[in-house]
N, CA and C atoms as a LAMMPS dump frame, in Angstrom:
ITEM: TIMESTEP
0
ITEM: NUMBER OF ATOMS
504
ITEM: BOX BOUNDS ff ff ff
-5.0000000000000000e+02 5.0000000000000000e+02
-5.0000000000000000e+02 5.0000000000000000e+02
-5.0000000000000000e+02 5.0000000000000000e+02
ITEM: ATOMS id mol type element x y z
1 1 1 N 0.837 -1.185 0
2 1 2 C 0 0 0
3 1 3 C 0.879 1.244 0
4 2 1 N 0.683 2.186 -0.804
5 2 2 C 1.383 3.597 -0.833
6 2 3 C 1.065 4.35 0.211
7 3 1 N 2.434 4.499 0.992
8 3 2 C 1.987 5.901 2.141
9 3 3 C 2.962 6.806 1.736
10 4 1 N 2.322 8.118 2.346
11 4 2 C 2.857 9.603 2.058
12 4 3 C 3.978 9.399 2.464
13 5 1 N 4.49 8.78 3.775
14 5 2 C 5.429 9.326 4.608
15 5 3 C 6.37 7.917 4.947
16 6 1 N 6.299 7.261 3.871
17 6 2 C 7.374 6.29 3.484
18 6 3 C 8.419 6.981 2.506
19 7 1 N 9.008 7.686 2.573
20 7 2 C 9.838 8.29 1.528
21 7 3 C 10.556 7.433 0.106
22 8 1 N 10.295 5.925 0.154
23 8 2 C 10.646 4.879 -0.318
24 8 3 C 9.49 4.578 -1.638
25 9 1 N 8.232 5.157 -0.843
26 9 2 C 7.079 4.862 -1.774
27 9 3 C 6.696 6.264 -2.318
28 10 1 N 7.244 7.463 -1.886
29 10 2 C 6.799 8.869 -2.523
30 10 3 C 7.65 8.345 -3.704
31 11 1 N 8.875 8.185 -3.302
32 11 2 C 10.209 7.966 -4.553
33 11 3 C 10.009 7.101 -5.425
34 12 1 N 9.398 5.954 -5.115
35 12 2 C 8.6 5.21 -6.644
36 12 3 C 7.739 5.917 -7.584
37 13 1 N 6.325 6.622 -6.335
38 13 2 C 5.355 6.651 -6.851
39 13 3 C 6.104 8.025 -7.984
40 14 1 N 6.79 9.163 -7.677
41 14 2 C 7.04 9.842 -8.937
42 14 3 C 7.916 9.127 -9.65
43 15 1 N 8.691 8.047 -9.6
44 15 2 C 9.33 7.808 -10.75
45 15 3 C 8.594 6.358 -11.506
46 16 1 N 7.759 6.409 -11.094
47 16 2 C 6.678 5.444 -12.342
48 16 3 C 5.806 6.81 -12.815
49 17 1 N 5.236 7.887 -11.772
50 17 2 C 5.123 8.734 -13.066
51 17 3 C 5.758 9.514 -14.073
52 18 1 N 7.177 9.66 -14.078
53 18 2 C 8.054 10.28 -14.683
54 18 3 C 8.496 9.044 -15.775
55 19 1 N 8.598 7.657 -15.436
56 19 2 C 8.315 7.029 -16.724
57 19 3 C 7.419 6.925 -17.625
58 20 1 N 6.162 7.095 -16.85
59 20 2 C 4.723 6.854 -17.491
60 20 3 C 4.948 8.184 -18.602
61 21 1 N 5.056 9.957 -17.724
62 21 2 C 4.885 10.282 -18.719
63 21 3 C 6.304 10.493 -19.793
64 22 1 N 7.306 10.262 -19.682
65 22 2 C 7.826 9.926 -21.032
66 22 3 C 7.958 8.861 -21.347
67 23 1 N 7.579 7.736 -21.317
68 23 2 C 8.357 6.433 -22.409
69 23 3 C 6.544 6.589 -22.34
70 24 1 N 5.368 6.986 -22.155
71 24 2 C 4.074 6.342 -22.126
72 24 3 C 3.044 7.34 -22.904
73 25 1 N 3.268 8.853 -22.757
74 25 2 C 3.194 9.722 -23.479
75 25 3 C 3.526 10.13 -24.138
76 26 1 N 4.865 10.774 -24.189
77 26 2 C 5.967 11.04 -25.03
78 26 3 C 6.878 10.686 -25.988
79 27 1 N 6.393 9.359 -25.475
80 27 2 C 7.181 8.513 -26.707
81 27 3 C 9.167 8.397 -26.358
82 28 1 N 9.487 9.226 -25.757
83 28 2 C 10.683 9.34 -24.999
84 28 3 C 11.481 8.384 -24.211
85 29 1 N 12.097 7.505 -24.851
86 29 2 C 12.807 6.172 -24.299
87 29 3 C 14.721 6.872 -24.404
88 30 1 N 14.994 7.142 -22.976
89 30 2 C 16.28 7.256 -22.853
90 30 3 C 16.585 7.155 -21.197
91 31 1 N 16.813 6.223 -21.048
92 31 2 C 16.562 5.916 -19.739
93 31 3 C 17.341 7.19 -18.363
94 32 1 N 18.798 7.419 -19.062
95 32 2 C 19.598 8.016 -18.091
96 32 3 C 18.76 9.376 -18.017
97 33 1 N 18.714 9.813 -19.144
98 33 2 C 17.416 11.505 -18.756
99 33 3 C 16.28 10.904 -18.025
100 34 1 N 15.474 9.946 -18.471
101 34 2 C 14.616 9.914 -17.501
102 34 3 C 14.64 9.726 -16.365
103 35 1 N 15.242 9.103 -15.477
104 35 2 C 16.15 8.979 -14.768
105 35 3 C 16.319 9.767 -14.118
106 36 1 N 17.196 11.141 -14.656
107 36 2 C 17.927 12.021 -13.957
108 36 3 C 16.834 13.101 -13.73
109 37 1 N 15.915 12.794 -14.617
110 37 2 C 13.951 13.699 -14.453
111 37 3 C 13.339 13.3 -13.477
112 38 1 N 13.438 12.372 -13.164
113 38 2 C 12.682 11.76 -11.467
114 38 3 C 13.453 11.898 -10.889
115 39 1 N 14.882 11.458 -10.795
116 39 2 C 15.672 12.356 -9.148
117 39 3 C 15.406 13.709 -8.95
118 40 1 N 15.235 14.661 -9.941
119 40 2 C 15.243 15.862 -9.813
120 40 3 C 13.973 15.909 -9.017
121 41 1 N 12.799 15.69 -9.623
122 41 2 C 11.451 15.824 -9.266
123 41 3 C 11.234 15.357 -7.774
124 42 1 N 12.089 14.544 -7.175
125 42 2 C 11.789 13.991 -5.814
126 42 3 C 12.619 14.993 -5.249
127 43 1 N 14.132 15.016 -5.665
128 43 2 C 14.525 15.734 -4.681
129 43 3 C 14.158 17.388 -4.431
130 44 1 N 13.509 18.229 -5.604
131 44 2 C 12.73 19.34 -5.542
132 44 3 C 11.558 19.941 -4.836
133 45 1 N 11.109 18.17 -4.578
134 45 2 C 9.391 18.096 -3.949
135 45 3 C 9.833 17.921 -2.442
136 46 1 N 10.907 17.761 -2.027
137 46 2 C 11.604 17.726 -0.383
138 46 3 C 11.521 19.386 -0.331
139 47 1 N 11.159 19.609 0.21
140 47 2 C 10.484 21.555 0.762
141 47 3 C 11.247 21.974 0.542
142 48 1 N 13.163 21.645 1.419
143 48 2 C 14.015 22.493 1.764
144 48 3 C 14.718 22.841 0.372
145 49 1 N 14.652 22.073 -0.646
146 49 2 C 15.379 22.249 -1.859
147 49 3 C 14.424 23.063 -3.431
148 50 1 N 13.226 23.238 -2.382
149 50 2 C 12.282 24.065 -3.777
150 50 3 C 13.008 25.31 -4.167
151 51 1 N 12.883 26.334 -2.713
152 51 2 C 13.726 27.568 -3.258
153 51 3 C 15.339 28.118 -2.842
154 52 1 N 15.801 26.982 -3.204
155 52 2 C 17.404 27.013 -3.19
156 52 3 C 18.668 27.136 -4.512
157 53 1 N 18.924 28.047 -4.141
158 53 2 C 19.757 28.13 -5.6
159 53 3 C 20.948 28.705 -5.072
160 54 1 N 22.365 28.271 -5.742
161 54 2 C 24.179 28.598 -5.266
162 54 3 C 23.962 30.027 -4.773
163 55 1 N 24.446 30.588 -3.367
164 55 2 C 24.373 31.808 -2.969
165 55 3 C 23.531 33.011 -3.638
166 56 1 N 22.149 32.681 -3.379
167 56 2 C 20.975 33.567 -4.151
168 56 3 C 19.45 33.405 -3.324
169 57 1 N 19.383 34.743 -2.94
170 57 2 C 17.862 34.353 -1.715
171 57 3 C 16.589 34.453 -2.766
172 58 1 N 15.518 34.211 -1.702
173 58 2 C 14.451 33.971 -2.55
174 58 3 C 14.069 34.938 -3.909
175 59 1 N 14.037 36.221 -3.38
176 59 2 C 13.51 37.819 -4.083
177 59 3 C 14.594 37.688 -5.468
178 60 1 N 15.747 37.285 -4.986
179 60 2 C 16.962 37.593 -6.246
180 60 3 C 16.637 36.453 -7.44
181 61 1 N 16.023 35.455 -6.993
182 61 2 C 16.025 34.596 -7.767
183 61 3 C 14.615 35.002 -9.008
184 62 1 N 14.27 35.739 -8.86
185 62 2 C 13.569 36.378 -10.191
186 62 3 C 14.604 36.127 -10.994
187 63 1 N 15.408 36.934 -11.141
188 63 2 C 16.409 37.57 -12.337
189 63 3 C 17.335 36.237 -12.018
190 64 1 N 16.842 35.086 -13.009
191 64 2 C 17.523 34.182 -13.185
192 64 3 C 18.693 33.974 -13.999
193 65 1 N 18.624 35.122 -15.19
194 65 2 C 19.654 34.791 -16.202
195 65 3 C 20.723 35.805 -15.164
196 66 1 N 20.394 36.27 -14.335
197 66 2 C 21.511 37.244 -13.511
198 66 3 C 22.648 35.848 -12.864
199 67 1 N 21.469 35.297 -12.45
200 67 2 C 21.938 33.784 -11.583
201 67 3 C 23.634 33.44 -12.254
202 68 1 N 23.302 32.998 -13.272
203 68 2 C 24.429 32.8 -14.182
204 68 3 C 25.74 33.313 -13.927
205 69 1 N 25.484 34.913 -13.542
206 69 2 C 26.957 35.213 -13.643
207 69 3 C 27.205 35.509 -11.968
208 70 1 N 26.462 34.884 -11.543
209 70 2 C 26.836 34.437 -9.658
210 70 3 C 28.012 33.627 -9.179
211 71 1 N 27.657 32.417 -10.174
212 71 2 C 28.802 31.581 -10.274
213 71 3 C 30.152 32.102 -9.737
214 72 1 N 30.979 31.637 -9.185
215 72 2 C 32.218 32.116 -8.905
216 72 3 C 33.156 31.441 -9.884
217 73 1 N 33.423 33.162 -10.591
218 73 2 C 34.932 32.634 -11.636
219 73 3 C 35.694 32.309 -11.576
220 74 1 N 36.298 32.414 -10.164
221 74 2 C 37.592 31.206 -9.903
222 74 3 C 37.355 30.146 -8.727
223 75 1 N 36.134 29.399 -8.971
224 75 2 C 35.695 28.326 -8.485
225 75 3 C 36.36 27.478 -9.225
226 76 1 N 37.033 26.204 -8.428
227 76 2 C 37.212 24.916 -8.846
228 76 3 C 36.155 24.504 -10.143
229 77 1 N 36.631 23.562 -10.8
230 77 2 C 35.964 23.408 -11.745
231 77 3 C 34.469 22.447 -11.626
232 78 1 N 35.108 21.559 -9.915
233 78 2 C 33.727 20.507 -10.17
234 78 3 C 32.782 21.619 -9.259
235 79 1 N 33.18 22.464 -8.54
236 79 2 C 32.607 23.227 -7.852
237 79 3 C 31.391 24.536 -9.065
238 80 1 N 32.038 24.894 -9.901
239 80 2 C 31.294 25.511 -11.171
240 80 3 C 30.459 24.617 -11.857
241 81 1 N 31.08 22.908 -11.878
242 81 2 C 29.756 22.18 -12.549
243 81 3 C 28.598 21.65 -11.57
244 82 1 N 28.852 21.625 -10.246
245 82 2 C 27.172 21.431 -9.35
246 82 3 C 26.977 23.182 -9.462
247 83 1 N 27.582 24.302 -9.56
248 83 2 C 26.605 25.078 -9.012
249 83 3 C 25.697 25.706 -10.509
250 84 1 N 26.259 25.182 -11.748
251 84 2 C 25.783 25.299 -13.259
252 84 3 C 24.954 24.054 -13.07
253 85 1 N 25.051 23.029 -12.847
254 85 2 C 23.721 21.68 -12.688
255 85 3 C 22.627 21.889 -11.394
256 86 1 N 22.846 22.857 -10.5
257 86 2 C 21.747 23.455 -9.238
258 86 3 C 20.718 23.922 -10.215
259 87 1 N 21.466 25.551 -10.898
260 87 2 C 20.813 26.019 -11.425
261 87 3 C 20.274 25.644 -12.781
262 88 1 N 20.631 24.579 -13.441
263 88 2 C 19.496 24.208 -14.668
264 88 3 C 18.65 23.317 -14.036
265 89 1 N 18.805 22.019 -12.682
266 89 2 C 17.782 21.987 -12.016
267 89 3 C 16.867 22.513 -11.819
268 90 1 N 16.955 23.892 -10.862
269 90 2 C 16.18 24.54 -9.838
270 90 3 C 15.108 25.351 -11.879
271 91 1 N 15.441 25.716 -12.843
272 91 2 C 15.239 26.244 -13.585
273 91 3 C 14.056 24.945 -14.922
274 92 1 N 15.074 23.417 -14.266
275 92 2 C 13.714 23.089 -15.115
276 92 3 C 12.738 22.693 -14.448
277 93 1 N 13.244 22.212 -12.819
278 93 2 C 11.215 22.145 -12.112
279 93 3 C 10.742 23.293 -11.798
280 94 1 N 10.928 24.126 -12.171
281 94 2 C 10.161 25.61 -12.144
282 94 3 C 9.371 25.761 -13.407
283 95 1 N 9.797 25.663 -14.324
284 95 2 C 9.616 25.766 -15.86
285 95 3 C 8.5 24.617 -16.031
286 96 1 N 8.955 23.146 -15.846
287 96 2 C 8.227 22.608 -16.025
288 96 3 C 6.958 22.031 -15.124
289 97 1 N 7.499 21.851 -13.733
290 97 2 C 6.193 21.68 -12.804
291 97 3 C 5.252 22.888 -12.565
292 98 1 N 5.665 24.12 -12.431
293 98 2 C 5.009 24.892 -11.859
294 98 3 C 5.321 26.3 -12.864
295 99 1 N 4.77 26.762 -14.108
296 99 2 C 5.155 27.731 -14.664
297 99 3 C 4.559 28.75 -14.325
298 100 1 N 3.319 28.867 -14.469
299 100 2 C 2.493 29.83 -13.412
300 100 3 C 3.295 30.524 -12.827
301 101 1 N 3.895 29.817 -11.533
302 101 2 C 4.745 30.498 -10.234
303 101 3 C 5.697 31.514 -10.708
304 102 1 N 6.108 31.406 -12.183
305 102 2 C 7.29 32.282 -12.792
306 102 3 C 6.562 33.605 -13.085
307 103 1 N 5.377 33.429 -13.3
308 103 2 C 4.667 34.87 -14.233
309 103 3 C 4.564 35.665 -13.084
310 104 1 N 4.558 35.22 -11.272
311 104 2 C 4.711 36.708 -10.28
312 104 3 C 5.936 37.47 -10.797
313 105 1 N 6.841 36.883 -11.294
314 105 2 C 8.057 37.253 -11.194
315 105 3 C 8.527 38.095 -12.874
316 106 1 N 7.758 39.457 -12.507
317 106 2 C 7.67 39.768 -14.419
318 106 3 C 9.14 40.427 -14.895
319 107 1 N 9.903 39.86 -15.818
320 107 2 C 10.987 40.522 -16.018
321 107 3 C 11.302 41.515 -16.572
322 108 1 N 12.066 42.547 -16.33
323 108 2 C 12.38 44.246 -16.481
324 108 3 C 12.61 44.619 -17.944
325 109 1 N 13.25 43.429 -18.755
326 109 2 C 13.027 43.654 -20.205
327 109 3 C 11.424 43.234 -20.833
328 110 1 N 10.648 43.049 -19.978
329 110 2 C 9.525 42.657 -20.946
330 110 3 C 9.503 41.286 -21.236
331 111 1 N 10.482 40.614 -21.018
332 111 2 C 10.213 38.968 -21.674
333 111 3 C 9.267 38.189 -20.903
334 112 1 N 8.925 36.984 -21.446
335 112 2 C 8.418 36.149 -20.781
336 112 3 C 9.182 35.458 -19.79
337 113 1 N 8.704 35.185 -18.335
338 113 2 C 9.827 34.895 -17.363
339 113 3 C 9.716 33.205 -18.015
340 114 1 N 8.909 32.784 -18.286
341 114 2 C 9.289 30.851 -18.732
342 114 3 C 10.801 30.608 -19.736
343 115 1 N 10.403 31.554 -20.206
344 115 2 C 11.069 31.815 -21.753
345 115 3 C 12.852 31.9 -21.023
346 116 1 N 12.897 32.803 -19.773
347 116 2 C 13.813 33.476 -19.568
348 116 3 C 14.928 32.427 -19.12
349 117 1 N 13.597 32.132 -17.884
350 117 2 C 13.899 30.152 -17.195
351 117 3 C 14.856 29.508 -18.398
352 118 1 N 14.459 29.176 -19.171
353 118 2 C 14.445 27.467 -20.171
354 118 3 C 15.868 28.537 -20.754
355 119 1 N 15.914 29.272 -21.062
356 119 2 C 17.298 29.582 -21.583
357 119 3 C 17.876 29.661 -20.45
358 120 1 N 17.958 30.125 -19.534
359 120 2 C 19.417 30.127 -18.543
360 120 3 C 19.669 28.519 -18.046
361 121 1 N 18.432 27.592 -17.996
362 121 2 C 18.459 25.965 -17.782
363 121 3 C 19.24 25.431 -18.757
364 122 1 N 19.131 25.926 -20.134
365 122 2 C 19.76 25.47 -21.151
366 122 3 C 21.535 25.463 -21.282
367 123 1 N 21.32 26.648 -20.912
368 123 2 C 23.058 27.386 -20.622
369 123 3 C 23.643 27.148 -19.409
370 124 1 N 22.83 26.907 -18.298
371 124 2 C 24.171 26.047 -17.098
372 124 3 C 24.196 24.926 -17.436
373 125 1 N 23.338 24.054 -18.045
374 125 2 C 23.294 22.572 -18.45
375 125 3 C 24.608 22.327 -18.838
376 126 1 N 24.446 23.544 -20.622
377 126 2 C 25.592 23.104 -21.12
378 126 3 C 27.305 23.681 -20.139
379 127 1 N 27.129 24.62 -19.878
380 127 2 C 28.605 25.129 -19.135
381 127 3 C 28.737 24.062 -18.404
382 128 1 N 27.676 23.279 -17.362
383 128 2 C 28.27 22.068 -16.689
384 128 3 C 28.703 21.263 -17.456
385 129 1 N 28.222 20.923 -18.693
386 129 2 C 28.663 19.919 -19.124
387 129 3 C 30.59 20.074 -19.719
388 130 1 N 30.585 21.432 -20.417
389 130 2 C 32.143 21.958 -20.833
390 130 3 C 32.942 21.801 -19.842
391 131 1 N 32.43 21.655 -18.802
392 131 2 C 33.516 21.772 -17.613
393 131 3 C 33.711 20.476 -16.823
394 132 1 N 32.931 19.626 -17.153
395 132 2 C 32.484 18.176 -16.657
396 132 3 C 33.845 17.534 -16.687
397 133 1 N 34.891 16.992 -15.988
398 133 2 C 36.195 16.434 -16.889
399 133 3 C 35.976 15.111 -18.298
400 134 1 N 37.104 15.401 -18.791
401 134 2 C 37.035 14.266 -19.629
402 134 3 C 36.461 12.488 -19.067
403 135 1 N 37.453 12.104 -18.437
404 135 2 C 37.037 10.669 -17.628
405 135 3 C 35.387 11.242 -17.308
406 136 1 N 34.381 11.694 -17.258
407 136 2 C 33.445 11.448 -16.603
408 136 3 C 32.666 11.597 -18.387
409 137 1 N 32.669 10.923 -18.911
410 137 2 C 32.64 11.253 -20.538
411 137 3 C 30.47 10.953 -20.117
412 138 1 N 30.335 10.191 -19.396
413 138 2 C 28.588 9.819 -19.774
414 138 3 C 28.096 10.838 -18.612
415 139 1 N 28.514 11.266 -17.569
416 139 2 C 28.088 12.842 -17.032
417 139 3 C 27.694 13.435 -17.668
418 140 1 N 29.036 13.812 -18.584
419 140 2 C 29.157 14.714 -19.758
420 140 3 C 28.329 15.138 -20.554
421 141 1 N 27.994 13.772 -20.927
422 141 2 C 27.06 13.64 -22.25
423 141 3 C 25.47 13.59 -21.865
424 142 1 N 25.348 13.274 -20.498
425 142 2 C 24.097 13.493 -19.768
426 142 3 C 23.25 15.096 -19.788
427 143 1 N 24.737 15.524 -19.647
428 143 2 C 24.166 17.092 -18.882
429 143 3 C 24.234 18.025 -20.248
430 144 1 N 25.224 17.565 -21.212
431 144 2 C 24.955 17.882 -22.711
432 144 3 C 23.514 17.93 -23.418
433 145 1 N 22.949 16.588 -22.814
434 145 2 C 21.522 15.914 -23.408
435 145 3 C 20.79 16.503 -22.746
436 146 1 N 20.94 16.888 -21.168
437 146 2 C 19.468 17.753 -20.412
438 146 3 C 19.817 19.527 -21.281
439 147 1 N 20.671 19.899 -22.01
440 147 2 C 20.914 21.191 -22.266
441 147 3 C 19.904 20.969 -23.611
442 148 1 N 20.447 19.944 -24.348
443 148 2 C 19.509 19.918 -25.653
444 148 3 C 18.319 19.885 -25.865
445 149 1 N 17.965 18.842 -24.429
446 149 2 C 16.731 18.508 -24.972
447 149 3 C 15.805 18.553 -23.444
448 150 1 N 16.131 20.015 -23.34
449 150 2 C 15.313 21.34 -22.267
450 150 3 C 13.968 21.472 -22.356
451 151 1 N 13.701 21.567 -23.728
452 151 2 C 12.247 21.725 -23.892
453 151 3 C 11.727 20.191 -23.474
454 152 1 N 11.907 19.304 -24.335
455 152 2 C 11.294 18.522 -24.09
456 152 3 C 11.471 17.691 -22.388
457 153 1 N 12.293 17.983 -21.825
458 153 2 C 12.207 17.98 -20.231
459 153 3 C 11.341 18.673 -20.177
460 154 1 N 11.087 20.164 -19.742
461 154 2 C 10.172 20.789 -19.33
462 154 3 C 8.729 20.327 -19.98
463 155 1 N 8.747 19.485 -21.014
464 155 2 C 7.304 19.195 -21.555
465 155 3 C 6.881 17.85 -20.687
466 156 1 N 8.074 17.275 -20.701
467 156 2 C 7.677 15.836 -19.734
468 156 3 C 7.246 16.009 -18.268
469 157 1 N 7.67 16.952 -17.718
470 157 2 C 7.49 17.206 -16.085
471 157 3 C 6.47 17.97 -15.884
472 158 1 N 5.75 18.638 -17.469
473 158 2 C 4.385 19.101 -17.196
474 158 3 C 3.718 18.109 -17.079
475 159 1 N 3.887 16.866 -18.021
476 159 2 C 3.056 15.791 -18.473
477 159 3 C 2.923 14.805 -16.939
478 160 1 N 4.392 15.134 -15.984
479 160 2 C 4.094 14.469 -14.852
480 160 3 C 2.779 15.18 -13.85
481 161 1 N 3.333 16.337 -13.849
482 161 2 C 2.453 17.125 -13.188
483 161 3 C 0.566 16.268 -13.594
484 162 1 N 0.37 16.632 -14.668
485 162 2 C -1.031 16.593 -15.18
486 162 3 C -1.401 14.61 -14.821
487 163 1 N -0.426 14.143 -14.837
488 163 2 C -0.376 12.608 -14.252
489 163 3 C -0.812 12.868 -12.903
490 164 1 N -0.013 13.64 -11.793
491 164 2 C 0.222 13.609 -10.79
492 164 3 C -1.215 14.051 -10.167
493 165 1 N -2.011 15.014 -11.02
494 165 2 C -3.041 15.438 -10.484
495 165 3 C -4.256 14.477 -11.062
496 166 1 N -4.106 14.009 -11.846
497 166 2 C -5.344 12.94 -12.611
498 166 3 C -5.269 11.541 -11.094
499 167 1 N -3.917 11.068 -10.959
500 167 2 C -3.735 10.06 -9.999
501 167 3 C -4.697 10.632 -8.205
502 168 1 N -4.738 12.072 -7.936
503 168 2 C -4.667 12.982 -7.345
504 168 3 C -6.524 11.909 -7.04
């Protein structure tokens, strides 16, 4: 029987929906993204990690593409690739679970804040990945693949969402 507060059975229950909706909707068979789409989604849905992002409080985190150049330039290198993989995290369950939540947050050029999201997700993806070392070649190519194929993450974790509430 599924309980809330088995953390064993929250952690299934989203990652049979994060398969369901890509290999079942989507058509999307790649196991390591999917994969790395349900760790995200569990570990995002733990409270303390919703609004957390590398040295940046709640209010600042509007101005996400600012985020970017937070980074510390003479950070170690694996130290620049978690805090470039935080932020395309924290940027695609925003984007994709909850987009709504982005439109309080209206940006000063006029853009669309989703829009603003999915490009700066796109661009720490890839900088983590440039900086990823060689020996870690399927990291690499992981965090290469969440940069490429951004949109269609953010389309799958809506598709969980709309799972999540039909199951609901």
């Amino acid at each position: 029987m599924f309980s809330p507060r088995d953390p064993a059975d929250v952690d299934r229950f989203f990652r049979g929906l994060t398969e369901y909706a890509f290999y079942g909707r989507l058509g999307v068979v790649d196991p390591a993204l999917v994969d790395y789409v349900s760790l995200l989604l569990v570990r995002f849905l733990r409270h303390d990690r919703v609004a957390t992002l590398p040295g940046v409080g709640r209010e600042e985190a509007a101005e996400i593409a600012d985020v970017l150049m937070t980074v510390r330039r003479h950070a170690a290198a694996e130290e620049a690739v978690e805090e470039y993989r935080q932020i395309g995290d924290y940027t695609l369950f925003w984007s994709g679970v909850y987009p709504e939540a982005l439109q309080r947050f209206p940006h000063p050029a006029g853009a669309d804040q989703v829009t603003v999201y999915r490009e700066a997700g796109k661009r720490a993806y890839w900088l983590a990945s440039t900086l990823e070392p060689e020996e870690a070649a399927a990291e690499r190519a992981l965090l290469e693949r969440l940069s490429h194929e951004y949109d269609l993450c953010v389309e799958g974790l809506a598709e969980v969402r709309r799972a999540w509430s039909e199951a609901a």
